[in-house]
N, C-alpha and C positions, 0 to 999 in steps of 0.2 A: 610596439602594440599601438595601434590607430587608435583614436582618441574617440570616444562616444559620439555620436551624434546627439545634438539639443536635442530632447523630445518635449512639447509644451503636451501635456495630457489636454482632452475634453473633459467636463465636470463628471460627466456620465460616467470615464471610466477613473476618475477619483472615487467616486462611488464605487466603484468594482475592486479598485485596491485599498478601501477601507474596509468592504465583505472581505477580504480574503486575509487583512491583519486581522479582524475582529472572527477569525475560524484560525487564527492562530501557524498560518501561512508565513516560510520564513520569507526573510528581506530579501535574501539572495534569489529565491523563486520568484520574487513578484519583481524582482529588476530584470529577470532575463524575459520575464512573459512581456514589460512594460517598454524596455527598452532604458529605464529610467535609473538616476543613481540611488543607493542606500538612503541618501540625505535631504533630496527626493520625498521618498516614502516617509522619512521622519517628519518632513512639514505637514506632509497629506494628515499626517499622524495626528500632529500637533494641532490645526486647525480640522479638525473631524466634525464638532460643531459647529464651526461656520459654517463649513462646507454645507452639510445635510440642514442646515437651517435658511441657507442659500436656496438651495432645489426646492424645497417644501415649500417657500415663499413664492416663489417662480410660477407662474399663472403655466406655461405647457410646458413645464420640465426643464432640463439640462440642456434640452436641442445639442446643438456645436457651438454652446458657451467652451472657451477655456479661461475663462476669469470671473472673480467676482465680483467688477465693475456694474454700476445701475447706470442705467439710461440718464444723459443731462435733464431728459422732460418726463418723469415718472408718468406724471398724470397723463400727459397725452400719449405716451406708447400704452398704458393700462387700455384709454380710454378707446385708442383704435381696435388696440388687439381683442377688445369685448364686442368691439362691432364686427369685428372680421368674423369671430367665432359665433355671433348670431345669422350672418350671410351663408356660412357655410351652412349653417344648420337649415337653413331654407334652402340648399342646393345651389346660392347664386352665383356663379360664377365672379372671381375677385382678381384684379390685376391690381402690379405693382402700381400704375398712376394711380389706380383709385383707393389705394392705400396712404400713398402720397399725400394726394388730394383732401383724402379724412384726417392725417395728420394735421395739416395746415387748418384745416378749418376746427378742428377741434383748439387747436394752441391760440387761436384766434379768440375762442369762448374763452377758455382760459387763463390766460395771460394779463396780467396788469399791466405790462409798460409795453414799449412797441418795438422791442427789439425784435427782428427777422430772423423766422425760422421760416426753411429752404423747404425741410422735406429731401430732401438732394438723393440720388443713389447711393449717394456711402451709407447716407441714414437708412436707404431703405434695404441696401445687403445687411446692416449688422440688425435692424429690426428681425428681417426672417430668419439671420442666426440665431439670435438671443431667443427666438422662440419657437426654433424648429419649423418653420414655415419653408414649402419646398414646391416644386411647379409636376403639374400631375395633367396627364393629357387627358379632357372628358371623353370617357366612354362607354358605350351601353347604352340602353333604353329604359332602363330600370326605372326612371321617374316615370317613366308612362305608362307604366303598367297597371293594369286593370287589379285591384288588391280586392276587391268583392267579389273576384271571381274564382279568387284563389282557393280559397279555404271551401269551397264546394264542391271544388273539384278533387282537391286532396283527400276528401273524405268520402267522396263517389272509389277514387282510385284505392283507397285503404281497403274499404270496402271489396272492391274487386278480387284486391291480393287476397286477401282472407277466403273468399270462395274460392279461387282459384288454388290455394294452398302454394300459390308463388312466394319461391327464393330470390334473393336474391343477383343470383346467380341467372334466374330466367327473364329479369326484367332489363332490359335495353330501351340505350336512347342513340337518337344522330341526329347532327345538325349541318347543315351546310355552309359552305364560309367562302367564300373570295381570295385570290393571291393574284395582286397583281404585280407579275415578274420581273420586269421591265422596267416598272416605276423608281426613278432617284431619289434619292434623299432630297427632302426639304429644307432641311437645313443644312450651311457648310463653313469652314473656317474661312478665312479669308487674310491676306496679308494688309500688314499698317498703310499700303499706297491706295485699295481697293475702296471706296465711294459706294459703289453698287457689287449684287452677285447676279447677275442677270439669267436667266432661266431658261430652259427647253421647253418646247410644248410635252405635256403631260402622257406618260406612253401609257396608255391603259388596257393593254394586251393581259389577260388574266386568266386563270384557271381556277375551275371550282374542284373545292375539297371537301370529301364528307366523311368524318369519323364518326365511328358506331363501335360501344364496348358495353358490355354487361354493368351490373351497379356495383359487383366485386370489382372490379377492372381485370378479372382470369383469363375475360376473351374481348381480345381486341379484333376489330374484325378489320383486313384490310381496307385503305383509306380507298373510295371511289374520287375518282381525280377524271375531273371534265376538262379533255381541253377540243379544243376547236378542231384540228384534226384527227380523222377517224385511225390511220394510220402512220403518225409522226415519221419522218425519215431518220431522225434523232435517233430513235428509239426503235428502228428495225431489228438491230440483235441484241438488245438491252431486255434483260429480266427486271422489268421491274416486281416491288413487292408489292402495288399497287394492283387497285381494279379498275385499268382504263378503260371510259367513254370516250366517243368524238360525237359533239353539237356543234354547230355552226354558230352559234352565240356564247360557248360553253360554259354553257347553262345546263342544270338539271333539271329535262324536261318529266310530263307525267309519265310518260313511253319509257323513257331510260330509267324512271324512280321505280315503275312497275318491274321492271326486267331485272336493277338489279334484289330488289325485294324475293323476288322467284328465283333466281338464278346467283345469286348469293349470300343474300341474309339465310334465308331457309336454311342452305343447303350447310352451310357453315353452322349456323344454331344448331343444325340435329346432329351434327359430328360432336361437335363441344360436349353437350347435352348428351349422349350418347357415351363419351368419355368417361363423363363422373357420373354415370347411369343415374341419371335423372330423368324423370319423366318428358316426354318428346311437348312441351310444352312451353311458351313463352312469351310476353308482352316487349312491344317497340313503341316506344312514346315519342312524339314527332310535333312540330311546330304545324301551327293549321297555316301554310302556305299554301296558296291557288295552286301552284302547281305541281301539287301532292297529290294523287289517285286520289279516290273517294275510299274512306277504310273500311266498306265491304269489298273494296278490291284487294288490298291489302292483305290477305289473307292466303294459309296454305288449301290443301284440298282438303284436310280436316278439322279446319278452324281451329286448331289447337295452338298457330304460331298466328300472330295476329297482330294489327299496329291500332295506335290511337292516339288520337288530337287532344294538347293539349289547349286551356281557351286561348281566344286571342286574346293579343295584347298581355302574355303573361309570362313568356320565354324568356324573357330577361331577368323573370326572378326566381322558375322556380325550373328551368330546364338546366339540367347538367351540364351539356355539353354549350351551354350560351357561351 
């Protein structure tokens, strides 16, 4: 019989095998789910009170602690990690140097004698363990959004639904987005001989994609997908499940927005709608891009399928499909 593998737990899931002795979980079940031995569990046992007295004192939790080792500079990891978490709170963007950076000059306030602290990357990998600190790529627009335009218009649209006795089943949104196909990764491994990773020029060949679904999500409407040729050669005897355009920039112009509005939004709503016999009626809530029809175009021949602008500057926070 092969011999266990070490498994050192994270604190997080000492916390999870103390729930499951304290629900009275036997030993043999929490060694096969943990990996871990009986004897194991009996220490987790045994130190329960550190443990949880550990986490509770811990400013962001367990992160990927697996010990209950303290920082050599209490005061100056407390004192960074209170700044980092006021920066954050302001949206500022925070790298590892300038975390660095605050270490050292805080130990600098601090410190009576002159012995040197580095700050160094080891210090700065086990800081963002010990407190669950992780790298997150900024995206959205959501800081620029207009927030006093919000709540007026939320309650214009409430108001709508209400007259209109809309489900939500009748209320649709689509957004359009960018893929560009082509494009490599920006980041890459690299072997221990390599100095540099030196780059291509940037291929930015792209296709635009536009999803549209009801606010049940019951009717997804096919994706319109722009690309530059009208007629791909690719894609002569391929079915796609797609609604292809060709632009020359593939772009969603106001021509192509209008055509597929008439010629597939409509036509697909009153099938749907027609399905779960509901009334031939429905709202499309759309980002006010220039190159969106004007929304009395926008419209069937009975004004009863119809679209509408949300404000600007607000589809980051309050459109579904951002």
């Amino acid at each position: 019989m092969d011999p266990r593998k070490h498994v050192t737990l994270k604190l997080q899931d000492m916390l999870k095998v103390i729930q499951l002795i304290n629900k009275g979980t036997s030993y043999s079940t929490i060694s096969k789910q943990f990996g871990i031995g009986v004897s194991t569990i009996s220490d987790i046992k045994n130190n329960k009170e550190k443990i949880e007295k550990f986490v509770i004192e811990t400013e962001n939790g367990p992160g990927k602690r697996k010990t209950l080792k303290k920082p050599e500079n209490p005061n100056v990891e407390s004192a960074v990690f209170m700044w980092f978490i006021q920066q954050r709170r302001l949206h500022v963007p925070v790298s590892g140097e300038m975390l660095c950076e605050k270490a050292r000059s805080f130990h600098r306030q601090f410190s009576k004698n002159n012995h040197s602290f580095n700050a160094c990357k080891g210090w700065l990998d086990n800081f963002k363990k010990r407190h669950g600190i992780r790298h997150l790529k900024i995206s959205g627009e959501k800081l620029s959004s207009k927030v006093d335009c919000i709540e007026p218009f939320q309650k214009y649209f409430e108001q709508l639904v209400i007259q209109k006795n809309f489900k939500a089943e009748q209320i649709y949104n689509a957004d359009e987005s960018g893929l560009f196909w082509r494009m490599l990764p920006e980041h890459t491994l690299v072997s221990s001989t390599e100095k540099a990773a030196p780059g291509r020029k940037i291929m930015k060949e792209r296709v635009t994609f536009m999803p549209c679904t009801n606010a049940t999500g019951n009717h997804k409407l096919r994706l319109l997908v722009v690309g530059k040729a009208q007629k791909p050669r690719a894609l002569k005897s391929a079915a796609l499940p797609v609604c292809y355009r060709g632009q020359k920039n593939a772009w969603v112009t106001r021509d192509l927005f209008l055509d597929w509005f008439n010629n597939e939004f409509v036509l697909s709503v009153r099938r749907h709608l027609s399905s779960i016999n509901f009334p031939m009626e429905a709202v499309l809530l759309l980002d006010n891009c220039p190159d969106h029809p004007y929304a009395d175009e926008l419209r069937n021949e009975d004004g009863n399928i119809f679209a509408m602008f949300l404000p600007p500057n607000t589809t980051a926070t309050i459109q579904p499909m951002d």
